[in-house]
Every structure is written in structure tokens, then in C-alpha cells.
Kinemage of the C-alpha trace (Angstrom):
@kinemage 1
@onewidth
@group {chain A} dominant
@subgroup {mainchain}
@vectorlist {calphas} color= white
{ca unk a 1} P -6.687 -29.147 78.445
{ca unk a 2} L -3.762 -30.096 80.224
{ca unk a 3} L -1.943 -33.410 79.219
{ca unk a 4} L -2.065 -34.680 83.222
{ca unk a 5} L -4.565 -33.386 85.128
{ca unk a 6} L -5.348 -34.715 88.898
{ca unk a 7} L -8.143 -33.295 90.656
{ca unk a 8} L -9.218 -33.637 94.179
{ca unk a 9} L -7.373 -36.686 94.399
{ca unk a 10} L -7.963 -38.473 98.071
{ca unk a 11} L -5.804 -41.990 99.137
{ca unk a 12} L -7.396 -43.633 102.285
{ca unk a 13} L -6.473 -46.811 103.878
{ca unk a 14} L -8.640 -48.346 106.494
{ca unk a 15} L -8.201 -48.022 110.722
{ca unk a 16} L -10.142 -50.152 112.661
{ca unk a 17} L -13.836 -49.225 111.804
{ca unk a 18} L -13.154 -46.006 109.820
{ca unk a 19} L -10.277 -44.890 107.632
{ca unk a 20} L -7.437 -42.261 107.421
{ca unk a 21} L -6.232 -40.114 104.458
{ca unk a 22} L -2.861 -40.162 102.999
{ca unk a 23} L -4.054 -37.443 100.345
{ca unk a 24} L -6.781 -35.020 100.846
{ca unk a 25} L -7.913 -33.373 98.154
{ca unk a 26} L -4.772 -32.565 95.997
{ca unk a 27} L -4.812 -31.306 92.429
{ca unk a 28} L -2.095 -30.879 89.949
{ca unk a 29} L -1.816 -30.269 86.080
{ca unk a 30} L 1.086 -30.988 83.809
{ca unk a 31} L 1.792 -29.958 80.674
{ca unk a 32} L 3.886 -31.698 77.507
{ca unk a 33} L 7.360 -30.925 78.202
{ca unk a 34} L 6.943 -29.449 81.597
{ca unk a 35} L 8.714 -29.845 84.892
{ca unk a 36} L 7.025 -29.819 88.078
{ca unk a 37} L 8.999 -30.159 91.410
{ca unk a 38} L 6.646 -31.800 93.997
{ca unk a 39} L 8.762 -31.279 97.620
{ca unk a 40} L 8.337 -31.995 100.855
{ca unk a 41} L 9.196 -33.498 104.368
{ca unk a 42} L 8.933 -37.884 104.618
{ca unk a 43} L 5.680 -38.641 105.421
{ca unk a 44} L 4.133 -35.278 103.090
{ca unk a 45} L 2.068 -37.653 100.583
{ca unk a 46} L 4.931 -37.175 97.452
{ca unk a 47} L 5.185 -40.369 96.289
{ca unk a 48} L 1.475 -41.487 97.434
{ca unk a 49} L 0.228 -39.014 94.706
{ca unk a 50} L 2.859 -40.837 92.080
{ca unk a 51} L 1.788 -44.132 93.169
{ca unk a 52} L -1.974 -43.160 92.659
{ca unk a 53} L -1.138 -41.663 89.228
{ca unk a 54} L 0.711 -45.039 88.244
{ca unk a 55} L -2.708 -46.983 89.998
{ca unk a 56} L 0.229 -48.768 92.368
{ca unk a 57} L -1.562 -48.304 95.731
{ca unk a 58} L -1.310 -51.531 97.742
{ca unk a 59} L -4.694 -52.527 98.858
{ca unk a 60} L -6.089 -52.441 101.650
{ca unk a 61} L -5.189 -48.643 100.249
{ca unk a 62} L -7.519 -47.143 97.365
{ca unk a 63} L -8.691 -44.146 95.972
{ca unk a 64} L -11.650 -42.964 97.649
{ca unk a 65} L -12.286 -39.566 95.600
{ca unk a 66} L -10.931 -37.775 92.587
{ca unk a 67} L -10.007 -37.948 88.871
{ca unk a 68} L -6.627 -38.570 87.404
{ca unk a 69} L -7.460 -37.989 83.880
{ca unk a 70} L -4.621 -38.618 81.297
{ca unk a 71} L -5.136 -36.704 77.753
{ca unk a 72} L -8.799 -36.530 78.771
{ca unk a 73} L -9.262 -40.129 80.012
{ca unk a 74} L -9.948 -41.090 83.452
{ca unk a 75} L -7.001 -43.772 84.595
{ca unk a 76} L -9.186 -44.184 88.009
{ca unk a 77} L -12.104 -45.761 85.157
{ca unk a 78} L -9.110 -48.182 83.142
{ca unk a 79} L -9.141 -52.128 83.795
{ca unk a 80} L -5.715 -53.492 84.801
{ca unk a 81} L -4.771 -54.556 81.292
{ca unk a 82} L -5.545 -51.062 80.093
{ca unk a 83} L -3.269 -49.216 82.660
{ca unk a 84} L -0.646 -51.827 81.853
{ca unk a 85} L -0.756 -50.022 78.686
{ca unk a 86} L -0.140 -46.486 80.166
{ca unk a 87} L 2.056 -47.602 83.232
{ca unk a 88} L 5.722 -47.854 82.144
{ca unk a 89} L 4.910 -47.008 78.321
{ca unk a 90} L 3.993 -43.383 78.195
{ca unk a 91} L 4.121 -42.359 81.702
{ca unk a 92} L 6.979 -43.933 83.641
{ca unk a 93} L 8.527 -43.994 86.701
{ca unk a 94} L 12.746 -43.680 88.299
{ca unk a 95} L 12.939 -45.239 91.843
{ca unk a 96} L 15.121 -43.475 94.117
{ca unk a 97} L 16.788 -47.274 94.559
{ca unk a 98} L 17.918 -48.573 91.586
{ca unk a 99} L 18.279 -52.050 92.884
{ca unk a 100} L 14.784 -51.746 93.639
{ca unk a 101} L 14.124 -51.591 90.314
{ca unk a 102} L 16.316 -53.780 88.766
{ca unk a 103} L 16.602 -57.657 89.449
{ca unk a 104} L 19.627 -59.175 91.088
{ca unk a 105} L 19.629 -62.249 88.796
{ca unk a 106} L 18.690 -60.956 85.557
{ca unk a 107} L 20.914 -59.534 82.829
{ca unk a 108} L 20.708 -55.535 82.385
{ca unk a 109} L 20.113 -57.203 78.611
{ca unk a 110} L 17.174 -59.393 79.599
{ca unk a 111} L 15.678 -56.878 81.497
{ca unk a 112} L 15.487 -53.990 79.328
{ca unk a 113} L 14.620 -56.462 76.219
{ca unk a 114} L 11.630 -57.865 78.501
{ca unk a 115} L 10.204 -54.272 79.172
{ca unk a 116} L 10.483 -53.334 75.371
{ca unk a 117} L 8.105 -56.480 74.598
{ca unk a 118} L 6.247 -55.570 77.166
{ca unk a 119} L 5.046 -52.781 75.393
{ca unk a 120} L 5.709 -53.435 71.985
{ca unk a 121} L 5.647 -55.476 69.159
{ca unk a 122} L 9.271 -56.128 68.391
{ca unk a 123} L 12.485 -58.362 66.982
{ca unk a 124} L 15.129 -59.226 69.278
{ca unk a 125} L 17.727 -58.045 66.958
{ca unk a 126} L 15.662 -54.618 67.126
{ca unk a 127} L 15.276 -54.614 70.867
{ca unk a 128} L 18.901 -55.196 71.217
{ca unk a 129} L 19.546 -52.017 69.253
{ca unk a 130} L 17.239 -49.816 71.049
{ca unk a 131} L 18.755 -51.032 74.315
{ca unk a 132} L 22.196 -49.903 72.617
{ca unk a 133} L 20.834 -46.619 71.763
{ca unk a 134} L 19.338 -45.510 75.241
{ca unk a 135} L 22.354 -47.033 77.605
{ca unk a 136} L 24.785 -44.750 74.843
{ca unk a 137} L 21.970 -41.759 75.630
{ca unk a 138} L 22.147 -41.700 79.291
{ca unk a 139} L 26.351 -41.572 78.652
{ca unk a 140} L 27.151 -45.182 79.541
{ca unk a 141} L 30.312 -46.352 78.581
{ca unk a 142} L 30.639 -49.454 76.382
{ca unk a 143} L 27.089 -49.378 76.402
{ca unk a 144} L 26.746 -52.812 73.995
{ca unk a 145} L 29.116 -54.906 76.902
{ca unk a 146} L 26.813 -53.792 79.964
{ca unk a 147} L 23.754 -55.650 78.083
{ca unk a 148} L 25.592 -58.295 79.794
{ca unk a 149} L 26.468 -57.225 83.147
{ca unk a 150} L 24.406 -57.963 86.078
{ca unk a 151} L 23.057 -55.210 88.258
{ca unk a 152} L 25.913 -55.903 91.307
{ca unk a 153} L 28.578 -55.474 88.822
{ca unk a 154} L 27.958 -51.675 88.261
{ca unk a 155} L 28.290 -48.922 90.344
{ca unk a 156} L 25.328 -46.671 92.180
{ca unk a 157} L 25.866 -44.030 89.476
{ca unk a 158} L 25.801 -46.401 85.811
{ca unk a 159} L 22.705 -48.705 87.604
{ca unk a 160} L 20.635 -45.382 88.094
{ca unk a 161} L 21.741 -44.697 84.456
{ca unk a 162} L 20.249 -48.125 83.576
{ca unk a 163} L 17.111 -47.077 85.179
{ca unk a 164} L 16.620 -43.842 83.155
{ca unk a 165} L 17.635 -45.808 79.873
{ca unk a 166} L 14.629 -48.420 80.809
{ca unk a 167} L 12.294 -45.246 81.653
{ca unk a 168} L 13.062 -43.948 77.912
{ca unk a 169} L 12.916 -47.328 76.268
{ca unk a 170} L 9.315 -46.439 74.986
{ca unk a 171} L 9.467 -43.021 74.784
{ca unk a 172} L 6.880 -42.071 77.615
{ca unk a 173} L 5.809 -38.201 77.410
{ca unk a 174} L 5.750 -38.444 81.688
{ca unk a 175} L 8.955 -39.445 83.619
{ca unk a 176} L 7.940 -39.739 87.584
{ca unk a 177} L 11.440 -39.555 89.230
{ca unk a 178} L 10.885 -40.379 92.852
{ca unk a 179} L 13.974 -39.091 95.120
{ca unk a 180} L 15.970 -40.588 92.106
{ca unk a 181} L 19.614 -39.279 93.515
{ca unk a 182} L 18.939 -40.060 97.452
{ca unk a 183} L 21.076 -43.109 97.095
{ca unk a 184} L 24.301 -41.508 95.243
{ca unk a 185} L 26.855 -39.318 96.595
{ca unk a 186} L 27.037 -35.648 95.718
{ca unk a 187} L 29.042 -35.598 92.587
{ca unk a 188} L 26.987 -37.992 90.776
{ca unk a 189} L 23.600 -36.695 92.336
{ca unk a 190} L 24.295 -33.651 90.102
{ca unk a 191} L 25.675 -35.849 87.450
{ca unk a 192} L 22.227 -37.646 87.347
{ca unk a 193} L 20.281 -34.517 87.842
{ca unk a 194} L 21.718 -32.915 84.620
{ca unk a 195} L 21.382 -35.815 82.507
{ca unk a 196} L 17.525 -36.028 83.414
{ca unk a 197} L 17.333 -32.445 82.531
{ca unk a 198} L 18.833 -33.015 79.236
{ca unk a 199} L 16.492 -36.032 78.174
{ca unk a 200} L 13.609 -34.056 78.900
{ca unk a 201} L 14.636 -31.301 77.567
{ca unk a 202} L 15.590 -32.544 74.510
{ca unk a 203} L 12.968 -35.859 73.868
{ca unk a 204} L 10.009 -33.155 75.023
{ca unk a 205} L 9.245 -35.457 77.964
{ca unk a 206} L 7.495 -33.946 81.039
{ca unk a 207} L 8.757 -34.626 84.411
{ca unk a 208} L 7.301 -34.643 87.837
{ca unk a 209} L 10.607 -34.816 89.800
{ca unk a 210} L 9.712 -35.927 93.959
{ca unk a 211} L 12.172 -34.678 96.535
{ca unk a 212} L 12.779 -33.194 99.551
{ca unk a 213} L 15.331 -30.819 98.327
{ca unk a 214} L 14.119 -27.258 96.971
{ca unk a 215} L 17.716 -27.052 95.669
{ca unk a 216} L 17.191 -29.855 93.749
{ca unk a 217} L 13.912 -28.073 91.896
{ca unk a 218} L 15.579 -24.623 92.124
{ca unk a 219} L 17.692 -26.229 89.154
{ca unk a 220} L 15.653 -28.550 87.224
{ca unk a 221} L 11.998 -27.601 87.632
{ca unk a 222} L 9.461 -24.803 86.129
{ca unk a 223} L 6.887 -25.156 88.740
{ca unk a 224} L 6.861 -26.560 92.449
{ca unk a 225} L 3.943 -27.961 94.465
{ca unk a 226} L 4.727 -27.966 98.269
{ca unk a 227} L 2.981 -30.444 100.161
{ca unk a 228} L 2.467 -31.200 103.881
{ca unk a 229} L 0.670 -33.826 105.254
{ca unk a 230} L -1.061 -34.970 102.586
{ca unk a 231} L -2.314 -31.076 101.269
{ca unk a 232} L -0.777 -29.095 98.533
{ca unk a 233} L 0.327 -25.874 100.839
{ca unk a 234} L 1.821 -23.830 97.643
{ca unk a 235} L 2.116 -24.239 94.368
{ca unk a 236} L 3.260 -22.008 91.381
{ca unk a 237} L 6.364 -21.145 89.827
{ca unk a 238} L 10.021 -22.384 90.518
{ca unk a 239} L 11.101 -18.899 90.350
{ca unk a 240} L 8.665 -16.941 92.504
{ca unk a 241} L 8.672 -19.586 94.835
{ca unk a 242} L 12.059 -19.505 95.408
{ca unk a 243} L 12.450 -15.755 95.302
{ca unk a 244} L 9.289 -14.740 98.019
{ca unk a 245} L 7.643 -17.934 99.619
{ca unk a 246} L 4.383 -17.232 101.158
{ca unk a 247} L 3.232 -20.123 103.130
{ca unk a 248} L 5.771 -20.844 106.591
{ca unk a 249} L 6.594 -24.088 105.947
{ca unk a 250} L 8.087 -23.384 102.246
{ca unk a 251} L 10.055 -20.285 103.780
{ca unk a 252} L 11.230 -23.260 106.637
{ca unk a 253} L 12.438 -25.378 104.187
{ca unk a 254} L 13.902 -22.697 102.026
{ca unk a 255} L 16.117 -21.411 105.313
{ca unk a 256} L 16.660 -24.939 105.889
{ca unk a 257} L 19.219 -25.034 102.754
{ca unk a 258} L 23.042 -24.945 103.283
{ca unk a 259} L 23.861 -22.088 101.306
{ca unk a 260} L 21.419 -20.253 103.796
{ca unk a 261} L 23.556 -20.800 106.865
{ca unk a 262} L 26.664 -19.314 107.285
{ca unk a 263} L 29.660 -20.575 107.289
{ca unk a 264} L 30.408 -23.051 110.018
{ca unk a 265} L 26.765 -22.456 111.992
{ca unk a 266} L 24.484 -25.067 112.403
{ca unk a 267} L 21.662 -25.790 109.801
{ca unk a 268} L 18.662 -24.403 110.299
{ca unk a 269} L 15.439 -27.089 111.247
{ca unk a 270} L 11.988 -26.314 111.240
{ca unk a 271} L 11.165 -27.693 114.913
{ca unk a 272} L 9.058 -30.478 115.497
{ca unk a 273} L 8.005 -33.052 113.085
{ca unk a 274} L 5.366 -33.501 109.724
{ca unk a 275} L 2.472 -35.620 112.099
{ca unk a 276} L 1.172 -39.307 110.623
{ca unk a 277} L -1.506 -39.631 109.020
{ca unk a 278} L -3.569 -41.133 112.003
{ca unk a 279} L -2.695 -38.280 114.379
{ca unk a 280} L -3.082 -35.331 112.208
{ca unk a 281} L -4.045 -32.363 114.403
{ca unk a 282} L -6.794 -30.336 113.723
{ca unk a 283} L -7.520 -27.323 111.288
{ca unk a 284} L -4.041 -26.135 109.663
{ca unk a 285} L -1.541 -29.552 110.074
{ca unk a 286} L 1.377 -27.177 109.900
{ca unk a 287} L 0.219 -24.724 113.486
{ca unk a 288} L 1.461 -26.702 115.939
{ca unk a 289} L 5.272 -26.596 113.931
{ca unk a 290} L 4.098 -22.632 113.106
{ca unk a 291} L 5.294 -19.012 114.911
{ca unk a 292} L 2.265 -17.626 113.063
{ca unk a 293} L -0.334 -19.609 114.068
{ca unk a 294} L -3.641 -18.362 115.871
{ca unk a 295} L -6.907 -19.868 116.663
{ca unk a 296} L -8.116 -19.804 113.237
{ca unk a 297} L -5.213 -21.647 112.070
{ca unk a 298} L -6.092 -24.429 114.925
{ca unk a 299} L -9.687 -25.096 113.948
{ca unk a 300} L -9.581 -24.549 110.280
{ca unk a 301} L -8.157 -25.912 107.355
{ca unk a 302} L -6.928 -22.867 104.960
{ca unk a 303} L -7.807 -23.590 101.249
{ca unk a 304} L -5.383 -23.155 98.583
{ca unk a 305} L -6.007 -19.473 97.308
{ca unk a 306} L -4.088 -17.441 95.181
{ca unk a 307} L -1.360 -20.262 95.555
{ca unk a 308} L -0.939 -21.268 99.315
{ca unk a 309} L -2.878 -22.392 101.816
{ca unk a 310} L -2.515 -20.048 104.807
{ca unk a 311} L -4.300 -17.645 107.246
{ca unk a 312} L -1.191 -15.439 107.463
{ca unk a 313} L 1.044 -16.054 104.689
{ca unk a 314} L 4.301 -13.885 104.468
{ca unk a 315} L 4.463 -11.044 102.568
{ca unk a 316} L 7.721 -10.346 100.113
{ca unk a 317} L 9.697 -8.280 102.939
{ca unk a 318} L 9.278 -11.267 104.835
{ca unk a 319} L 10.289 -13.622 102.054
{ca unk a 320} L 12.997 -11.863 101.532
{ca unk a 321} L 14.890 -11.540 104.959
């Protein structure tokens, strides 16, 4: 049994007299200790599926279908005070914002005490330690003096470090890092990436990393799950992904890399747009964006077989070129 396992998971919010569906029917599994990449376009469902893992869907928004079943036990079936117990203890979350997270007018100190006794039962003088110990593991300089500091008075790079330290205060076995770099410029983005591939690596934590960037995962992830308007399209492993994409849009966003262009020609984009959830065309949401599309691909939805969801998926010599 898999330590995360999220089957035919649907999020629906109510239009008018009916409803639409920000997920439809997505599953994923996660092991202890593995990485999964979860990529796609804005608007693709990524961090509706990590808000409906942590139960954080803002009504009128629910769950209409599925199981999300932690270690065996449904988290759809918990009481508030139960996922309180779950949320931010042993399965927490990075923002890509860090001052989203963290509160202008409060201490880095206060705050990371205040989510330790949250979840535990615990001294100050013990708390104030552990904070010591997990700002010194996510490398921050005179890590005892920024217990002081206020959120403004560090840079983009140390207050995402802050957020990773308060995401291993209770030593979660899931870390749900949602577009975690998007706000930092390129040196520390890869800065930030390595150091969350360290902790995981070496506290055995698994990680569901969200981004639009199949770079990103090409580095720090085992597995990837593609989605597209609100549908896993492909899933399976970092690796073979990378290497021979089958469904369109993956092989799109592959070519839409830098290092795939050459040098000084225009990036690649996949034309068009990923539709909203209340205009979503019909049968395949990716034909009217797809050169491969047909009739078939207009009035039906492909299921997810042998790893992709597609009518015509490309074959390796395709892939490849």
C-alpha cells in the first residue's frame, strides 16, 4: 500500500444552477521517500490537487468524488481537529511566496515557536533549540540572531529558507512545495532547489514538488504526472518521460525549454492557451491546441492507458526529434 494514495479525486465549485470541475478524476500514489514532479501550464489543476490533499479548498469549492487516503485512512472522512493533526505536522506544505506564508508583524522566532506547539507538546527553551537546529539545516547564517528578525528584514532567498525550516519543524514524511522558487532569481532558484533535494534525501521525506518547469523535475524528481485541465495526461518516470514523451502536450512543453532552442532563436510556445474550467471544450481538452487531433480526439475523452491519455500518442522516433 502506498503511503499517499489519491484516487479519482474530483474538485467542483458551483455555476449558477450546476457546477464545474477543477479536477476530474485524477489519481496519484506516493511512496516514503519519493519524489513526484506534478507539471503543468496555470490553470492545469496543480495546486487544486495539493490544496484538496491538505483539505484547504475554499468553500463554495468541495470535493465531490474520490479518496485521499493517507497510510490507509481516508483524510476526505477526518473532522477539522483531526486534519489539523495531519496538515502541517506530517504532511506539509512550501508556498511559492514566502511572505505569504510568513507574517509581516511577527518574529521569525514567534512564528516558528507557535507552529512547534501547534503540534507538539513542548518547552520553550526546547522549541527555541529546534528552531536553532532547522534555520542551521536549511544553511542560514547566524541562524540563533534571525529568531529575531522580522520577515522584511531578510532577503527572498533566507525567507524561503525560513519556510522550509518551518516545513521540517515536525518532521513531516510529505513536503508539498508549490512553485516554491517562482519568486527568486535564477541563482538562488537552484540554490533552493538543491537544498530541498538534500532534506529529502537525507530526512527520508517524500516530496510532491508543483511547477511548471520540466527542468525543474528533470533534476529533482523520480516520477512526473503531467496534467492539463484538470486530467492527469501522463504520468511515469522522470527519466522516460524526459527521454520519449508520448502525449503532445508533454513533448510541447519539453520543446518549450531553453536549452531546446538554439542559440539566439525564439522560444518555442505551444499555440493557444490551457481553456478555464467553465469553457472546457469537448472530448480531448488538449485538440483544439493539438496538430494530431481528429474527430475522435474532439468527441472523446482518452483515458489514461499505459501512461498517457491520447488517441495518437508519439512514438520514440517522434520523441526523439
Amino acid at each position: 500500500m502506498a503511503m499517499l494514495d489519491v484516487s479519482d479525486l474530483h474538485v467542483a465549485f458551483p455555476r449558477g444552477k450546476s457546477e464545474v470541475e477543477a479536477l476530474r478524476g485524477v489519481n496519484l500514489t506516493l511512496e516514503k521517500g519519493e519524489r513526484l514532479g506534478v507539471v503543468g501550464e496555470s490553470g492545469a489543476g496543480k495546486s487544486m490537487l495539493a490544496f484538496a490533499i491538505l483539505n484547504l479548498i475554499a468553500e463554495p469549492g468541495r470535493v465531490s468524488q474520490g479518496r485521499i487516503e493517507f497510510h490507509g485512512e481516508n483524510l476526505l472522512d477526518l473532522s477539522e481537529r483531526d486534519i489539523r493533526g495531519i496538515r502541517g505536522n506530517r504532511i506539509s506544505m512550501i508556498f511559492q511566496d514566502p511572505m505569504v506564508t510568513l507574517n509581516p508583524v511577527l518574529t521569525i522566532g514567534t512564528q516558528m515557536v507557535e507552529t512547534l506547539k501547534a503540534h507538539r507538546r513542548i518547552t520553550d527553551a526546547q522549541a527555541h533549540r529546534l528552531c536553532v537546529e532547522k534555520l542551521k539545516q536549511v544553511a542560514i547564517p547566524s541562524a540563533e540572531s534571525r529568531l529575531d528578525a522580522y520577515p522584511h528584514e531578510l532577503s527572498g532567498g533566507l525567507r524561503q529558507r525560513v519556510v522550509i525550516a518551518i516545513a521540517l519543524l515536525t518532521d513531516p514524511e510529505v513536503i508539498i512545495a508549490d512553485e516554491p522558487t517562482t519568486a527568486l532569481d535564477v541563482t538562488i532558484q537552484a540554490e533552493i532547489m538543491a537544498l530541498i533535494l538534500k532534506l529529502c534525501r537525507d530526512n527520508d521525506v517524500a516530496l510532491i514538488l508543483i511547477t511548471h518547469d520540466l527542468g525543474v523535475v528533470a533534476e529533482v524528481t523520480e516520477r512526473i504526472m503531467i496534467m492539463y485541465a484538470g486530467l492527469c495526461v501522463e504520468t511515469g518516470s522522470t527519466r522516460g518521460i524526459i527521454r520519449a514523451p508520448r502525449h503532445p502536450y508533454t513533448a510541447g512543453l519539453l520543446k518549450a525549454l531553453p536549452q531546446f532552442a538554439g542559440r539566439g532563436a525564439r522560444l518555442y510556445q505551444i499555440p493557444g492557451s490551457m481553456p478555464p474550467i467553465t469553457a472546457l471544450p469537448t472530448g480531448c481538452a488538449y485538440h483544439p491546441r493539438c496538430d494530431r487531433a481528429t474527430a475522435e480526439c474532439r468527441s472523446r475523452i482518452p483515458p489514461l492507458e499505459h501512461g498517457h491519455a491520447c488517441f495518437h500518442p508519439l512514438d520514440q522516433t517522434e520523441a526523439a526529434s
